[in-house]
N, C-alpha and C positions, 0 to 999 in steps of 0.2 A: 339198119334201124335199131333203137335201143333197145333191150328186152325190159320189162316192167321190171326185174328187179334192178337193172342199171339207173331207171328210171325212177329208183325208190332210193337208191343210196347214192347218186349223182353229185358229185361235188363243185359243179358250177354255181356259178347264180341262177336266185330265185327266176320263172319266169316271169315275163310279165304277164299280168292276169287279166290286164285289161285290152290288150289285142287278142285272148285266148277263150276269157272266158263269157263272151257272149255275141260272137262272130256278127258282121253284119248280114251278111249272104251265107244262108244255110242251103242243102241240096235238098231237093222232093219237098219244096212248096210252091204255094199258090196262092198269093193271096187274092181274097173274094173280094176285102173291102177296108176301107182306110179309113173309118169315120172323123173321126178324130187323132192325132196324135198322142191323145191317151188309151187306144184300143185297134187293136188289129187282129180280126177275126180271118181264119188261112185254114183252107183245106189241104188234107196230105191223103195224097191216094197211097191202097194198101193193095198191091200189087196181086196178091194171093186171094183176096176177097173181093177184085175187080170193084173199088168202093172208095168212096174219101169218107175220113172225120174230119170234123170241122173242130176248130179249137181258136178260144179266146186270149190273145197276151194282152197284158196293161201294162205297158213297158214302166210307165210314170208311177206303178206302184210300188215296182221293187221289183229285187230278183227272183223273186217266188212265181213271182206272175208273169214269168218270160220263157222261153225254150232255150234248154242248155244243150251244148253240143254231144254231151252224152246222155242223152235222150235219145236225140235221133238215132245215137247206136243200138239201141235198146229197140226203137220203132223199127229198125231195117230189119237187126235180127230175127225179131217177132215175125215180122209181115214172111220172112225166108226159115220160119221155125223148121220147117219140117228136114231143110237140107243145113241150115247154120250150125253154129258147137253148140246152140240149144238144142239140138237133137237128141243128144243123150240124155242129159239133164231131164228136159220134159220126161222122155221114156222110161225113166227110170222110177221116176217119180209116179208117171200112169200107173207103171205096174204095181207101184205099189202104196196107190189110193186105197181106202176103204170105203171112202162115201163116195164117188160115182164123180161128178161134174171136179173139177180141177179147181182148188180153193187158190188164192193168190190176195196177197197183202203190198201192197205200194205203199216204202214210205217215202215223206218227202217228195208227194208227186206232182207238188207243182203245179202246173197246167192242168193234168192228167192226163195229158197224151200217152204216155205207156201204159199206165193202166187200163186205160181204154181200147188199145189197142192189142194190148191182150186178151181183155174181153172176147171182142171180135175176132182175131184172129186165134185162137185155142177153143172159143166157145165159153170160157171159165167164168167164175165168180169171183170176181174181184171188187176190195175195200182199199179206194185208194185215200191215202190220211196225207194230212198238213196241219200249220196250225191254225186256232182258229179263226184270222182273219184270213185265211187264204180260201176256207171253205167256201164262200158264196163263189167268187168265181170257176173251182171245181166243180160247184155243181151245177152252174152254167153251163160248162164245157159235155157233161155227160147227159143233162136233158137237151141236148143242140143232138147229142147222139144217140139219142133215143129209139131210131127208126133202125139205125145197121146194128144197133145192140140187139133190138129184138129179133130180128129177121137172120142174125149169127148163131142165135142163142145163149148171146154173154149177159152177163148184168154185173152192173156195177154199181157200190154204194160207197157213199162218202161222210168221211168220218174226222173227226180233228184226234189226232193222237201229237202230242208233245213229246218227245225224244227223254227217258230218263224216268216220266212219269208210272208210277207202277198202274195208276185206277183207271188210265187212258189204255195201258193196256190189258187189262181186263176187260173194261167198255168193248173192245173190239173185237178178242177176245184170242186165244193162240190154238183155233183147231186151222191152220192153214199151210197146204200143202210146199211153198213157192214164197219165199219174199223178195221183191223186186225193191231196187234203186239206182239212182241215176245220179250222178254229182254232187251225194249228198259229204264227200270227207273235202270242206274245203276251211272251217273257222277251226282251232283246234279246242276250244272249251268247249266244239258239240261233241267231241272225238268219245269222250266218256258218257255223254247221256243216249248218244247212238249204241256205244257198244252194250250198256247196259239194257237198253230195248232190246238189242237182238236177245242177250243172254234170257230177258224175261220169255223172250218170244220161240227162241232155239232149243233152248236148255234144259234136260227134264226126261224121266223112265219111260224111255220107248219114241223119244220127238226123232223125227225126222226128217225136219223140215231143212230146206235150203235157202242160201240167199246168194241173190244173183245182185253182183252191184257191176255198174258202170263207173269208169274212174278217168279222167281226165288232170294230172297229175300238173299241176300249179308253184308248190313250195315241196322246198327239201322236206318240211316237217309233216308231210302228208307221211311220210314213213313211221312216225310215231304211231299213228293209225292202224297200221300195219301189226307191225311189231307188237302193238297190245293185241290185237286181234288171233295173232297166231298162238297166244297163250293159250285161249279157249279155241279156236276153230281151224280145222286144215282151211289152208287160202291157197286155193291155184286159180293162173291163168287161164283160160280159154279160149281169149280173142282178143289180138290187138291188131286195130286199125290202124291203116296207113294213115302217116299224119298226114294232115292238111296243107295248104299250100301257106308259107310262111312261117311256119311250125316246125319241132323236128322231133314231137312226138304224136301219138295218136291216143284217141280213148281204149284203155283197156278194160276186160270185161272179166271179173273175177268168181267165181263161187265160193263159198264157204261154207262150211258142214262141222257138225259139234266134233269136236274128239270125244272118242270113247274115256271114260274116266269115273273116278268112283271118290266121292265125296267124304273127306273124313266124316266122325261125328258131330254134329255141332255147327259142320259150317253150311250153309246154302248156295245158291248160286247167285242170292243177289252179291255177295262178298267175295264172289273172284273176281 
């Protein structure tokens, strides 16, 4: 199997993205109901919380409004947090909260199935962001899960944050312990308005925040992503899944954490 850096500096052809990137047949659903073939509402039981969330796709809207396949990486691991490579991560993190409940930011969450799923399954508070047409049906997906959020003890709130935007990210605001994503390195003009979010979000006297992305690896040029990212942030692997059938790779699951560093005069962090 390839390792994620093979899979980062790989010199064949591109894959193709359209058998890869939005599979017909995913594993751990269910669907409830078919209304329309503009809407398909599907529960996913969470194995650890003996519970389904329910969650809305519009396939006919776009690909905001669909379940990508590193997602579901992101939901398996959550749902098996306590024995998965989030195990460190989380605990490391607990130990070293200040404010009590486990803060978590999702961006790019789409559906909001991991965000939600985090919720429930950690207990946390969680603010899962898209942009602003993608909100109404976010926030669909979270009052449908209303009942196992309360009864878990999570809550989730939804918020439109733009990638790149500094007031979007203030709106939201950067006391959060955890930033999660799921397939969001796939166009490369977001590659810098992503990094620059983190950097607003990461970067700063005394942050300690992490971000946990899921990656499912498309074009050679996802390594550009990479590559800038390791300027400002250590980037290790974690988890990679075995590919799927037809595939000959799997989604990889990375963290990243600020490097230590000390700022000339004069410059800030929006200018690395």
């Amino acid at each position: 199997m390839a390792t994620p850096q093979q899979q980062e500096e790989d010199s064949e052809d591109d894959l193709d993205p359209i058998k890869i990137l939005l599979p017909d047949k995913q594993n751990g659903f269910s669907k409830l109901q078919h209304d329309t073939p503009a809407q398909e509402v599907q529960q996913h039981y969470i194995h650890s919380i003996k519970s389904t969330v329910m969650i809305r796709q519009l396939p006919s809207q776009g690909l905001s409004f669909q379940l990508w396949p590193a997602a579901t990486t992101l939901f398996t691991l959550l749902d098996n947090h306590s024995t998965s490579p989030l195990s460190p991560i989380l605990d490391t993190i607990s130990n070293g909260s200040t404010h009590g409940d486990l803060k978590i930011l999702e961006l790019g969450s789409g559906t909001g199935i991991v965000g939600i799923a985090a919720a429930v399954t950690l207990g946390a508070k969680v603010t899962v962001t898209d942009l602003p047409h993608v909100i109404p049906n976010l926030q669909f997906n979270v009052d449908a899960n209303a009942d196992v959020l309360a009864s878990r003890g999570g809550a989730v709130t939804v918020a439109a944050l733009r990638w790149g935007e500094d007031a979007d990210v203030e709106a939201v605001g950067r006391e959060f312990d955890l930033v999660l994503a799921s397939d969001v390195v796939y166009y490369d003009y977001l590659y810098e308005p992503l990094l620059k979010t983190l950097r607003l979000l990461m970067l700063g006297e005394g942050k300690k925040m992490v971000f946990v992305m899921a990656h499912l690896r498309r074009w050679k040029k996802d390594s550009v992503f990479f590559k800038r990212a390791k300027k400002v942030f250590n980037v290790e692997v974690v988890h990679v899944d075995s590919p799927c059938e037809g595939s000959r790779i799997g989604v990889a699951v990375y963290r990243f954490a600020a490097k230590p560093q000390r700022l000339p005069a004069g410059l800030n962090r929006n200018s690395l």
